[in-house]
C-alpha positions in Angstrom: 25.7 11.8 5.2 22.6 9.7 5.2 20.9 8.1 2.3 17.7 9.4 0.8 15.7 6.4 2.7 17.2 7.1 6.1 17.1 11.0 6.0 13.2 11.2 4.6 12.6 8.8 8.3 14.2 11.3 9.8 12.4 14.0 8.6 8.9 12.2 9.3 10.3 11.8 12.9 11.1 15.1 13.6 8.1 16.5 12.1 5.9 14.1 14.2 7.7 15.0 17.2 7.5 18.6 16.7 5.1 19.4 14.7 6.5 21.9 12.4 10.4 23.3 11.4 11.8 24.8 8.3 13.8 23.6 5.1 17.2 25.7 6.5 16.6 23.7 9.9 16.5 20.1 7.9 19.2 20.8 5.4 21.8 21.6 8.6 20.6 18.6 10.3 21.2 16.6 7.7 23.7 18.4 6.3 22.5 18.8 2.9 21.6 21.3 0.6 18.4 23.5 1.1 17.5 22.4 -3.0 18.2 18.3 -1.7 15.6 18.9 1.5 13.1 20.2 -0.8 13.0 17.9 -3.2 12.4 15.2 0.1 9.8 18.0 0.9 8.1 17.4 -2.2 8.0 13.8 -2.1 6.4 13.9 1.3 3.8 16.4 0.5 2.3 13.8 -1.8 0.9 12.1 1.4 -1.4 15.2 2.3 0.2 14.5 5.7 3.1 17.8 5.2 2.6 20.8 3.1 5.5 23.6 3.1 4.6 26.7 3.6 5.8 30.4 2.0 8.7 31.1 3.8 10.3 27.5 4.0 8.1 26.1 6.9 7.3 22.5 7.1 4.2 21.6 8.8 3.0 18.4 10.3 -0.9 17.9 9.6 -1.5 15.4 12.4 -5.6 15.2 12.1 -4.9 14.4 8.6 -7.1 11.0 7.7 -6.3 10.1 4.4 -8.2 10.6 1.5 -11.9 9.0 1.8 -13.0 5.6 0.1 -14.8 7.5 -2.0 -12.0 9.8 -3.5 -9.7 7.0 -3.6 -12.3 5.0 -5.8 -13.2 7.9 -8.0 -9.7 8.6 -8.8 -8.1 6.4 -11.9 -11.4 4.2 -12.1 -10.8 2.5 -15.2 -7.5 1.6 -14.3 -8.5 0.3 -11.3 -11.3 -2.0 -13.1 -8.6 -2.8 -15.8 -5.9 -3.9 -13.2 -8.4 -5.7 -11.1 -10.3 -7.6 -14.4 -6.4 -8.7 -14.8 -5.8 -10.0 -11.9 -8.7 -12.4 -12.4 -6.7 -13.9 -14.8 -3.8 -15.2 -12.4 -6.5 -17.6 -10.5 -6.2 -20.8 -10.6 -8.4 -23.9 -9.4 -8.2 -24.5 -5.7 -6.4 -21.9 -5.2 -6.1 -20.0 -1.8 -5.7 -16.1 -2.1 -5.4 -13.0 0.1 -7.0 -10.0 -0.6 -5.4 -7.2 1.0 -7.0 -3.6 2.2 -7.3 -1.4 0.0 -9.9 -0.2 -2.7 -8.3 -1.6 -5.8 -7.9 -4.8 -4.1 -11.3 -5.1 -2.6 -12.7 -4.2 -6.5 -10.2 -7.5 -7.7 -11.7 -9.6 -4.5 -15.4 -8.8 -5.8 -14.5 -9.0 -9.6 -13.1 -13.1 -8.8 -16.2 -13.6 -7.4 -17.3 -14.0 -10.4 -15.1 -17.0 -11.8 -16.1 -20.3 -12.6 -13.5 -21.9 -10.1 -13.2 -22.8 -7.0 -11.0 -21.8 -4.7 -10.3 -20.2 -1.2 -10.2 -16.1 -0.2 -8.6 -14.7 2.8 -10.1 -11.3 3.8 -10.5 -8.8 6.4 -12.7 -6.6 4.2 -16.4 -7.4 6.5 -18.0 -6.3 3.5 -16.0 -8.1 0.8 -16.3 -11.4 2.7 -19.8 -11.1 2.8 -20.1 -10.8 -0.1 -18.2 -13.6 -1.5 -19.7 -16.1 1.1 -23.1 -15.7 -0.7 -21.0 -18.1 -3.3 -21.1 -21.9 -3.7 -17.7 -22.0 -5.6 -15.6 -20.0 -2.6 -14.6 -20.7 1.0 -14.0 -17.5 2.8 -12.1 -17.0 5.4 -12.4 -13.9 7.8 -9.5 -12.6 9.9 -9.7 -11.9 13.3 -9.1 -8.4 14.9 -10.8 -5.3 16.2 -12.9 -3.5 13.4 -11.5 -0.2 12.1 -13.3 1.3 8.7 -14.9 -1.8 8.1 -11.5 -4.0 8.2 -10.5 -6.0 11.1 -6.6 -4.9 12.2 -4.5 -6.4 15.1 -5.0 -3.3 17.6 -4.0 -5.1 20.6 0.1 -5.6 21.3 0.6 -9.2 20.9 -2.9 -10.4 18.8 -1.8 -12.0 15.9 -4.8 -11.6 13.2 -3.2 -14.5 11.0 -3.5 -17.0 13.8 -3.8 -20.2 11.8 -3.0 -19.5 8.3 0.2 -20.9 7.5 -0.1 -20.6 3.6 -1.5 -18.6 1.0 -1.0 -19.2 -3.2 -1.3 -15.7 -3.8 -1.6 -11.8 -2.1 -3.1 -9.0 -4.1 -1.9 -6.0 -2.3 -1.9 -2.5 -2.7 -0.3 0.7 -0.7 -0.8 4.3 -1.1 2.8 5.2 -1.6 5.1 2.8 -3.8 9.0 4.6 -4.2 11.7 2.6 -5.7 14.4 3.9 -3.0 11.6 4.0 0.4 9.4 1.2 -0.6 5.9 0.8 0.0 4.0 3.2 2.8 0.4 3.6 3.9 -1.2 6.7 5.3 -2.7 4.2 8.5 -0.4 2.5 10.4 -3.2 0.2 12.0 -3.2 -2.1 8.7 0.6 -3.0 8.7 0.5 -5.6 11.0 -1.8 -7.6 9.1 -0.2 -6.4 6.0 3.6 -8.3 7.3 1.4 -11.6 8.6 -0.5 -11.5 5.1 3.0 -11.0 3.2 4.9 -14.0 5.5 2.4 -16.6 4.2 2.2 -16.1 0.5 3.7 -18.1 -1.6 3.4 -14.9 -4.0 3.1 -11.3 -3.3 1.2 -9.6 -6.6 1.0 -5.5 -5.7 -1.8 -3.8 -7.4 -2.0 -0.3 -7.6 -2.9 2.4 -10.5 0.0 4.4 -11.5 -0.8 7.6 -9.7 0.7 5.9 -6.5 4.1 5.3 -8.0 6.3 7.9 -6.4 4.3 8.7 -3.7 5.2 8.7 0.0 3.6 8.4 3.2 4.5 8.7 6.6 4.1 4.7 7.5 6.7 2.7 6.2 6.2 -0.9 5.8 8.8 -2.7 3.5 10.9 -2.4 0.3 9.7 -4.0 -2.6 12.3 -6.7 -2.3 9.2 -9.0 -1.0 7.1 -8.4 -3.8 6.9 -11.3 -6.9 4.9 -9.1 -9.7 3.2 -5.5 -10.0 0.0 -5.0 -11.7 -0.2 -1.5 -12.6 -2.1 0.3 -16.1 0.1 2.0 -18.8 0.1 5.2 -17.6 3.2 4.8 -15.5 6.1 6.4 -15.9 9.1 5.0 -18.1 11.5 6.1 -14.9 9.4 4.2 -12.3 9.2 1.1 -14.8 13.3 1.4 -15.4 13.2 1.2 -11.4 11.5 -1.3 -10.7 12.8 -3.6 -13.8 16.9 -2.8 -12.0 15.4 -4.8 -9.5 14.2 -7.9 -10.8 10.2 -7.3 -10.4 8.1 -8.7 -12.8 5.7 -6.0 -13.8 2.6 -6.1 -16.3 0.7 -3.0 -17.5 -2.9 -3.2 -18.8 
């Protein structure tokens, strides 16, 4: 019998391969109970990428984009500004920081902006790093890449968008699915790669993200949270997800 991690990839496989099947069909595959492959089911359908049907159908929503910047930044506002007003906090002088993709962590990148330090940013948010290069106080630095939604990714097999950074003080990172057993996931695959090359240079790795993402998740899997060194998150979070994630040594701060 696989383990939850292994059979929820296999589930996303077959449903990207064909399209659509049925609870009865995963549970003899996988030769679990129909009540166990529902309960994956629902984990899934948090993405917006599955939805189950009446009958027991499972349906792959391939078109499915993700949920707009707009709705992403309209949903949990003020713990966004809260967790991203914290993160200010863990700056130091001369520091050199990554600031991932993402809304909350574009919201930290332009709320540093405004501290009385200097230091260095890493970016591939265009508008972010225009932002900050208006700035006396901050060197920015702007990853290479194709543009895609405003970011530049690594869309080309074999371009490496970190080409020349070999260290970074601090990443503030976010994902759209955090899960204790299938770690963190992203509704676009096109950002992982420069997700891994941001993550292999950091000294630390600080994930961001309001509480609503805890227990989410998506169909693009890019690590387990073994390579993450704290978790910024507001107190709305649930005490099983903080029990989680405490059993495996992460330091995590609500606000």
């Amino acid at each position: 019998m696989k383990n939850k991690r292994e059979r929820l990839d296999g589930i996303i496989s077959i449903l990207r391969v064909e399209g659509k099947t049925s609870l009865a069909n995963l549970a003899e595959r996988f030769e679990v109970s129909t009540a166990t492959i529902r309960r994956d089911i629902k984990l899934l359908e948090s993405s917006g990428q599955i939805f189950q049907a009446v009958g027991g159908e499972v349906l792959y929503k391939k078109d499915y984009p993700g949920p707009s910047r707009e709705e992403m930044l309209s949903k949990a506002i003020d713990e966004k500004v809260r967790i991203a007003e914290y993160c200010s906090s863990l700056v130091e002088d001369r520091d050199t920081i990554i600031v991932g993709p993402g809304v909350v962590t574009n919201l930290t990148g332009r709320i540093i902006g405004g501290l009385d330090k200097e230091f260095r940013v890493i970016t591939n948010s265009l508008s972010l790093g225009m932002e900050l290069s208006k700035l006396d106080n901050i060197s920015v630095f702007m990853l290479g890449g194709d543009v895609e939604k405003q970011y530049s990714v690594a869309l080309n097999p074999g371009f490496d968008p970190m080409s020349g950074i070999q260290y970074a003080d601090k990443l503030f990172l976010t994902a759209d699915g955090i899960d204790n057993e299938y770690g963190l996931t992203y509704f676009n695959s096109t950002m992982l790669p420069v997700i891994r090359g941001m993550m292999n240079v950091s000294r630390e790795v600080i994930l961001i993200a309001d509480s609503t993402k805890f227990g989410n998740v998506c169909f693009n899997y890019l690590d387990d949270l073994s390579g993450i060194t704290k978790i910024v998150t507001d107190n709305g979070i649930k005490k099983s997800h903080l029990k989680a994630i405490a059993n495996e040594g992460i330091e995590i701060v609500t606000v």
